[in-house]
N, C-alpha and C positions, 0 to 999 in steps of 0.2 A: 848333550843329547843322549838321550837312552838312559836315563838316571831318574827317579823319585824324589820330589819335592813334597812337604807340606805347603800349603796353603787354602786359602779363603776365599769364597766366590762375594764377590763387592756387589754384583749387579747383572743383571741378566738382560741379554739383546736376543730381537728374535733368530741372528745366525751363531748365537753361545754366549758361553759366558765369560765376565774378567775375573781371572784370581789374582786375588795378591798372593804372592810367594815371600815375599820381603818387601820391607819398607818403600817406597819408590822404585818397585820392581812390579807390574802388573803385567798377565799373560793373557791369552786367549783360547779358551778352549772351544772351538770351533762345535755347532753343534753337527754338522756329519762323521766328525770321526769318532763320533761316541759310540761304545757299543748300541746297539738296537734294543730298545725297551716296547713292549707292550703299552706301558704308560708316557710314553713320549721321552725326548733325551732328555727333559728335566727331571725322571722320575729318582727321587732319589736322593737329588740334592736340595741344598741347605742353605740360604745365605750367613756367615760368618760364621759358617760352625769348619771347624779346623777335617781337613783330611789330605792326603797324599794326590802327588798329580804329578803325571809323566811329562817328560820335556819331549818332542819329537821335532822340533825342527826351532831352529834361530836364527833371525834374520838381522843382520848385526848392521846394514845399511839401515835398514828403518826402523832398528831397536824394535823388534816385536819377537817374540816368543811366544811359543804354540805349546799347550797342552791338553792333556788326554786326562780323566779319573783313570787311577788306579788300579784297573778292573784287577779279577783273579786271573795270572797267566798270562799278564802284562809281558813279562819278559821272551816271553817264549815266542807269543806272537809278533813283539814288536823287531825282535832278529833272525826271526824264521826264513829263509830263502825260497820255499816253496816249490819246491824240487820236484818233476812228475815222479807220480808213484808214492811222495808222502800224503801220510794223512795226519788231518788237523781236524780240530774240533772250534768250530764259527756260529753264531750268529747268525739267527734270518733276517734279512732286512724286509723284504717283501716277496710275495709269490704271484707275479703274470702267467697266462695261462702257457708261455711258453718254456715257463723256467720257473729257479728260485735266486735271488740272488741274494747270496751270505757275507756277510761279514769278517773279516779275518784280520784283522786287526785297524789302528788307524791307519788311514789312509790306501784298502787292500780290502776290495772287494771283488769275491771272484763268482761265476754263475755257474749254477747247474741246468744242463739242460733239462726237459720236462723229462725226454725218453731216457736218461738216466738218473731220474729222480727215486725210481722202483713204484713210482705210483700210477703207473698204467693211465689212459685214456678217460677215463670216467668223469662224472660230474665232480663238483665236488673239493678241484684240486688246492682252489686256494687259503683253503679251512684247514690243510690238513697241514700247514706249514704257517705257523702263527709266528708272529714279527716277535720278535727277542728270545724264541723259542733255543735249544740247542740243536747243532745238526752236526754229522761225521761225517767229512766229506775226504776223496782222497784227492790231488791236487793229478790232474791229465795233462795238461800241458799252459807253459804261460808265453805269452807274445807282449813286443810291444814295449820292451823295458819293464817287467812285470805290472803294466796298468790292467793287462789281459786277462785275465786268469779264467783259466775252462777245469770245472770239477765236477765228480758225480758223485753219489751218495754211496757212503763204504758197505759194502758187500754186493752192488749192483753188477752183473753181467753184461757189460758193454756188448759187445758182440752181439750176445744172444736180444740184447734189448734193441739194437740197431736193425736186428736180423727182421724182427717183428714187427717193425717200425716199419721200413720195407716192403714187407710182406702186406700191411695196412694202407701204404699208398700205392700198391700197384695196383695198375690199371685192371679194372674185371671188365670180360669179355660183355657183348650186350643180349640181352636175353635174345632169343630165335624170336622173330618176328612172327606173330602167329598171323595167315592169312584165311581171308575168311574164306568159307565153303564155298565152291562154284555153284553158278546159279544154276539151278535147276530148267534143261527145257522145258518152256512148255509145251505139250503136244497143241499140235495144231489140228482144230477141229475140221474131219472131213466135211466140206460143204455139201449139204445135200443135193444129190443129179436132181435135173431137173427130169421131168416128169414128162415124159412125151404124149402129145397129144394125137389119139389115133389118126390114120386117112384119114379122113373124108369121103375119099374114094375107095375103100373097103369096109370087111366090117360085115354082120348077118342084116342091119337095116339099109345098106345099100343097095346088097343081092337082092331083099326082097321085093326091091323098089321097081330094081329091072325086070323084076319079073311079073310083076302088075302090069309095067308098061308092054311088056311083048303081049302078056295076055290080051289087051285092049286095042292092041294095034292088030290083033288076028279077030276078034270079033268085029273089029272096023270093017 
């Protein structure tokens, strides 16, 4: 395990392919632990054409053996410990809008979250991290018997990017409710007095009246 073999891929399945390494010796190279291509895990390879291939695990009850291509930096990746605080250079696998998650050798894939991606908020994000692309991620912490792995992208400001992260989900107060203008009274129109209607029993055509009547009652 952890050693370089030549061999030949015989035939291609859709979860990888088999190499012959030697005569009645055929292996598996699984196709998820291939590095990440742009053009799919097959990009690149050959049937029967002769090249190098990593052993990373053997399974000596059911006689099967696992291998990897030869990428560049094989070695480094496949004995790296991942230690918080180092940094490596991986692989994108794919980019969800909450993360990225990279590559780092077979079987060691770790994620970035998006707020320490250094690519802010915006439209956009999953363009900017192309599958097989390179990325320098520095290794934050890993859980889990290293299946965990939590990374950000080398030069980003934890802190400061959490700080603003924060700052983007706090709660904003609600605007001042605007109420509307009081109604206006309206005046109330003075009803018009009524209009009194004179005596009867005064007045210049009453006076006059009595005074016809004495005059006629003395010529009586």
């Amino acid at each position: 395990v952890g050693k370089a073999y030549p061999g030949k891929i015989k035939r291609y399945a859709d979860f990888g392919a088999f190499v012959e390494l030697r005569r009645e010796i055929e292996a598996l190279a699984p196709a998820r632990e291939f590095p990440p291509s742009g053009g799919g895990w097959r990009d690149g390879l050959v049937i029967d054409v002769p090249q190098d291939w990593v052993v990373i695990a053997i399974d000596a009850a059911r006689r099967r053996i696992t291998v990897v291509p030869a990428f560049p930096g094989w070695e480094e990746l496949l004995n790296a410990t991942f230690a918080p605080g180092s940094h490596v250079t991986g692989k994108v696998v794919k980019a969800q809008a909450f993360g990225v998650f990279v590559w780092l050798g077979p079987g060691r894939v770790g994620m970035v979250p998006r707020v320490w991606s250094g690519s802010g908020d915006g439209p956009g994000f999953e363009q900017r991290f192309l599958q097989g692309s390179d990325i320098s991620v520095e290794v934050v912490d890993v859980a889990e018997g290293g299946n965990r792995i939590r990374l950000s992208v080398v030069g980003v400001d934890r802190e400061a990017a959490d700080a603003a992260r924060a700052e983007s989900l706090r709660p904003r107060p609600a605007p001042a409710e605007r109420r509307p203008p009081p109604e206006r009274k309206q005046r109330r129109e003075e009803a018009p007095r009524p209009v009194q209607a004179p005596d009867a029993g005064s007045g210049f055509g009453s006076q006059m009246g009595e005074a016809l009547r004495a005059a006629l009652k003395r010529d009586g």
